[in-house]
PALUMZA-822730 format. One line per 8 residues: number of its first residue (from 1); their letters; for each residue y, z negated, x negated of C-alpha. Coordinates in nm, 2 decimals. Layout:
BEGIN
NUM> a> Y:Z:X ~ ...
END
This chain:
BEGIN
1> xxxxxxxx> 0.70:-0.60:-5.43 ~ 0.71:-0.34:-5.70 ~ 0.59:-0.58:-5.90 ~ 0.26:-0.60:-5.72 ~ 0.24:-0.23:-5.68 ~ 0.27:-0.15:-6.04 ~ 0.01:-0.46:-6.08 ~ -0.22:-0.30:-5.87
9> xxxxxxxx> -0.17:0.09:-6.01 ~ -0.28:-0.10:-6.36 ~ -0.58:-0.26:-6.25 ~ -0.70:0.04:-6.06 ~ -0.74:0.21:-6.38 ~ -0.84:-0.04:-6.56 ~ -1.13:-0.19:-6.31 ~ -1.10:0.09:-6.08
17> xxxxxxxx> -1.09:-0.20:-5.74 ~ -1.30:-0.21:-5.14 ~ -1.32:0.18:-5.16 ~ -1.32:0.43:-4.87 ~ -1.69:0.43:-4.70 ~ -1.88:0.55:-4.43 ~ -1.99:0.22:-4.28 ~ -2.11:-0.03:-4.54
25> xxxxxxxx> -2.16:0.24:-4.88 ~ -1.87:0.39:-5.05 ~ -1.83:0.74:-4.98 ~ -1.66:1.07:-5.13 ~ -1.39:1.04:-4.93 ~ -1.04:0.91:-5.11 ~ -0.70:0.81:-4.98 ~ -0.39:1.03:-5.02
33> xxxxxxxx> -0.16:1.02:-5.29 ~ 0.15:0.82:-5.19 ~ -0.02:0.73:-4.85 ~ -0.14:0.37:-4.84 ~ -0.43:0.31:-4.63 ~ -0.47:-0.04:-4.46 ~ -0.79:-0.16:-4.29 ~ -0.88:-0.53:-4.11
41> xxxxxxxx> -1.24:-0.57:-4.09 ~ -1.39:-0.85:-3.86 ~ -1.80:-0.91:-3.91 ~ -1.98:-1.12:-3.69 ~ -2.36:-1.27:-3.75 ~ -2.54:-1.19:-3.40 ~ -2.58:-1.46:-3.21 ~ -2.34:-1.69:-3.34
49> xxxxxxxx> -1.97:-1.72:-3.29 ~ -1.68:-1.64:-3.50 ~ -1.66:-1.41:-3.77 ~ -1.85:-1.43:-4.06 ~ -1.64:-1.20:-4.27 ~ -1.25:-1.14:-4.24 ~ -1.10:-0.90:-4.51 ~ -0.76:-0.71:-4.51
57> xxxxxxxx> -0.82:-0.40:-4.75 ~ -0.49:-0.18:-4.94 ~ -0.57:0.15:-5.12 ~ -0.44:0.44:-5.20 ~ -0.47:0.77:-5.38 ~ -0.32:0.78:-5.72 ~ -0.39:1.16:-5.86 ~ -0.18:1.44:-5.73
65> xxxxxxxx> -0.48:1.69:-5.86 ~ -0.66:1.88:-5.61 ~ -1.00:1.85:-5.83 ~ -1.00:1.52:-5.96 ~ -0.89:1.23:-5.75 ~ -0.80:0.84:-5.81 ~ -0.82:0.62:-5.59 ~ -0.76:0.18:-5.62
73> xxxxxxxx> -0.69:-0.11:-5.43 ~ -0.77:-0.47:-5.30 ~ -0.88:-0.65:-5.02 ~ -0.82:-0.96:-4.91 ~ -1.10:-1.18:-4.77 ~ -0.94:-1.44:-4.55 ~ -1.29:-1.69:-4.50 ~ -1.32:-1.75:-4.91
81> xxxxxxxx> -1.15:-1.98:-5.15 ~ -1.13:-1.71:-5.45 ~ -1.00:-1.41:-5.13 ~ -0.86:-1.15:-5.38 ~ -1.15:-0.85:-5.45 ~ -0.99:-0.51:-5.66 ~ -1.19:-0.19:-5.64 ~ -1.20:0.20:-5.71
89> xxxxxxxx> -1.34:0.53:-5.78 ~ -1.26:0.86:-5.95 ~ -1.34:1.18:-5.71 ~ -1.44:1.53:-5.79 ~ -1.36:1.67:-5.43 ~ -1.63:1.94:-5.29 ~ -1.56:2.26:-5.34 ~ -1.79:2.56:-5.40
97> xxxxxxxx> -2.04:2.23:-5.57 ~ -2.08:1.91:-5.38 ~ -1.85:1.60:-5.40 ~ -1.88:1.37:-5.70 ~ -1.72:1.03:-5.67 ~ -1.75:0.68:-5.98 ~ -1.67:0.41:-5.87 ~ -1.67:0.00:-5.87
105> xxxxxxxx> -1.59:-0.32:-5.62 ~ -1.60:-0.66:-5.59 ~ -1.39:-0.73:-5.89 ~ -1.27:-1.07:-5.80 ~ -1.03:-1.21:-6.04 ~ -1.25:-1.59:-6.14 ~ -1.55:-1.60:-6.33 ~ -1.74:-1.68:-5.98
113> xxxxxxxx> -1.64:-1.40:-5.80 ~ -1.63:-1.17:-6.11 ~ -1.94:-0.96:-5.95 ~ -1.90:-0.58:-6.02 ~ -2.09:-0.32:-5.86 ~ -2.12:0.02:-6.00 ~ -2.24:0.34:-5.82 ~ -2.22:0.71:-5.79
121> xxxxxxxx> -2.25:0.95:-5.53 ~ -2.27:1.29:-5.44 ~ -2.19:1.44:-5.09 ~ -2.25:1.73:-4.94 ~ -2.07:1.86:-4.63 ~ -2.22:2.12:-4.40 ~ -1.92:2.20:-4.11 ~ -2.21:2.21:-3.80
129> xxxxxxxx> -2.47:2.00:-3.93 ~ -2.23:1.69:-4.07 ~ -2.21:1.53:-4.43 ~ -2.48:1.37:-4.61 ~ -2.44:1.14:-4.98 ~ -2.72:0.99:-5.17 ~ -2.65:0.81:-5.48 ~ -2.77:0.50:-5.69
137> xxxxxxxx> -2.61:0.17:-5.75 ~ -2.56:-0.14:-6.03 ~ -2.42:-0.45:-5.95 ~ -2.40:-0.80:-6.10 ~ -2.81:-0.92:-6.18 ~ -2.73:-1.28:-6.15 ~ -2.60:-1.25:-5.76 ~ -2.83:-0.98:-5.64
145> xxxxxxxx> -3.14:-1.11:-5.60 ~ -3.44:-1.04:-5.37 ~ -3.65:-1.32:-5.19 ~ -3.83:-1.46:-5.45 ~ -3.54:-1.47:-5.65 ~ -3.58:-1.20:-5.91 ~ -3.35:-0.93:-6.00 ~ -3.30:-0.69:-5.76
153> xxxxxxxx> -2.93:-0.51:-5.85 ~ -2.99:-0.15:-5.85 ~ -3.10:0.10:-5.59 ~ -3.04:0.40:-5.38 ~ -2.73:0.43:-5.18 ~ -2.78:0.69:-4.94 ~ -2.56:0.84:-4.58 ~ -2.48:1.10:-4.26
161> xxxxxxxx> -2.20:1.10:-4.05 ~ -2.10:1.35:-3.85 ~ -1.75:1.43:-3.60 ~ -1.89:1.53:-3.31 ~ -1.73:1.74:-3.19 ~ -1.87:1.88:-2.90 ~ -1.78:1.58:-2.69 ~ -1.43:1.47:-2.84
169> xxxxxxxx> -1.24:1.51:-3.16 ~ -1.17:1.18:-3.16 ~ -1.50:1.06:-3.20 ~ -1.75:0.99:-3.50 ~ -2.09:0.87:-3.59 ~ -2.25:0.73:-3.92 ~ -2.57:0.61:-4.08 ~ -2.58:0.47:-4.43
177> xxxxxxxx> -2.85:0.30:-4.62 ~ -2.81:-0.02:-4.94 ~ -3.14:0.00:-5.06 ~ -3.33:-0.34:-5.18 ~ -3.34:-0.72:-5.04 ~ -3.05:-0.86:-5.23 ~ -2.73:-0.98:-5.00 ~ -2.58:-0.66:-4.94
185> xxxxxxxx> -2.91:-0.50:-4.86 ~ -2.89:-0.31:-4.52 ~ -2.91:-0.02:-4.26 ~ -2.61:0.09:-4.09 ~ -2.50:0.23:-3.76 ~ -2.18:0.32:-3.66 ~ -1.92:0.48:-3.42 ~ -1.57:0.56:-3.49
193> xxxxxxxx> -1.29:0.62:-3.23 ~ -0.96:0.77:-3.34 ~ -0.64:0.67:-3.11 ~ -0.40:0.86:-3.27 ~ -0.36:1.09:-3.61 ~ -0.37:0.83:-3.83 ~ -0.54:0.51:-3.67 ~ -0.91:0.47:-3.64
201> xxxxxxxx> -1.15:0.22:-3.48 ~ -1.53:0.17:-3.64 ~ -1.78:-0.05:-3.44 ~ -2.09:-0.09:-3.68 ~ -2.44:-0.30:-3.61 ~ -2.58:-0.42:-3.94 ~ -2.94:-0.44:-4.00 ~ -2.93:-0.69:-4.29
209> xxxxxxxx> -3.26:-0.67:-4.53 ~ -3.29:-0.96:-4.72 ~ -3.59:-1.23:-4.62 ~ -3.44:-1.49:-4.35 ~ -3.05:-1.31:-4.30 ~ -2.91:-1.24:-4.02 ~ -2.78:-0.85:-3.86 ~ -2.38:-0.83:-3.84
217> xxxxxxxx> -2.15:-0.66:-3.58 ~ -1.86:-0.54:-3.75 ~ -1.49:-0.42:-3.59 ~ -1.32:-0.22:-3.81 ~ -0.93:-0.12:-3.75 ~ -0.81:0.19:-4.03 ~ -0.46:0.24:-4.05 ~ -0.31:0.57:-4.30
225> xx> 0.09:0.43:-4.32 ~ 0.23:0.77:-4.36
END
């Protein structure tokens, strides 16, 4: 076991590896330092049964600093042959400017699932009015590709969510945006649902963009350990 961790502390600064997200996008959010964060994700295509998509995520906060942040991890994505995915970001928290956050995922560890995507974001929160994050992405030119085949690995990433509040604490909502018609192309909707301090449920619908693919519903269980 501490052979894995120390494994995965090296590859998280080396790759950086699923990241914290709104719905779909990364987001400026990062895990706690010493607090692994575990997360089962379940997407189905509409209109079809079983899931699509299975993956078991692991991350966790690395830097103990309150204005720069680290945060790495892996995920586990039970419906493929090559299933083991690193990812990560570096975090400038908001303060009196907005939130900064680098990062990279889907590091897989063969030459077919070698895919990296690059992006940055920045994030602004407003306490009444909810947080919004625009940003731009890079990923891998020979896997993102739009309908007629062409290139099409780099875009706008772009977000709001928002805890409302007024009706419960427990409860959240989210919008997020992967612009272009490559595979992970999409608009998002979600709702989140917290049972208890430290466990949280997302239900998502996913508008998928590419020519011919189908929308996904997503169940998403987040668990902080500690």
């Amino acid at each position: 076991m501490k052979k894995l961790f120390f494994l995965m502390f090296f590859i998280s600064f080396i790759v950086f590896a699923t990241p914290s997200n709104i719905i779909y996008i990364p987001s400026t959010d990062t895990y706690g330092v010493g607090n692994p964060h575990l997360d089962v994700d379940n997407y189905f295509q509409v209109g079809e049964e079983g899931s699509v998509l299975t993956n078991f995520g692991f991350a966790m906060g690395f830097f103990p600093f309150k204005y720069l942040k680290l945060e790495g991890g892996v995920d586990y994505r039970a419906n493929e042959s090559d299933p083991l995915y690193f990812h990560g970001k570096l975090l400038i928290p908001q303060s009196d400017l907005p939130a900064f956050s680098f990062g990279i995922f889907n590091i897989g560890l063969s030459s077919d699932t070698m895919k990296p995507v690059y992006y940055f974001l920045i994030g602004y929160k407003q306490r009444k009015v909810g947080r919004f994050q625009v940003g731009y992405y890079i990923g891998d030119k020979d896997t993102l590709r739009d309908n007629d085949g062409e290139a099409d690995n780099k875009g706008i990433l772009a977000s709001f969510d928002r805890d409302i509040n007024e009706l419960s604490r427990n409860l959240s909502i989210g919008v997020d945006y992967f612009m272009g018609e490559n595979m992970l192309s999409s608009v998002n909707f979600g709702l989140g649902w917290r049972f208890a301090q430290n466990v949280k449920l997302k239900i998502s619908y996913h508008i998928m963009l590419a020519e011919n693919s189908e929308n996904h519903l997503s169940f998403q269980v987040d668990i902080d350990t500690f």
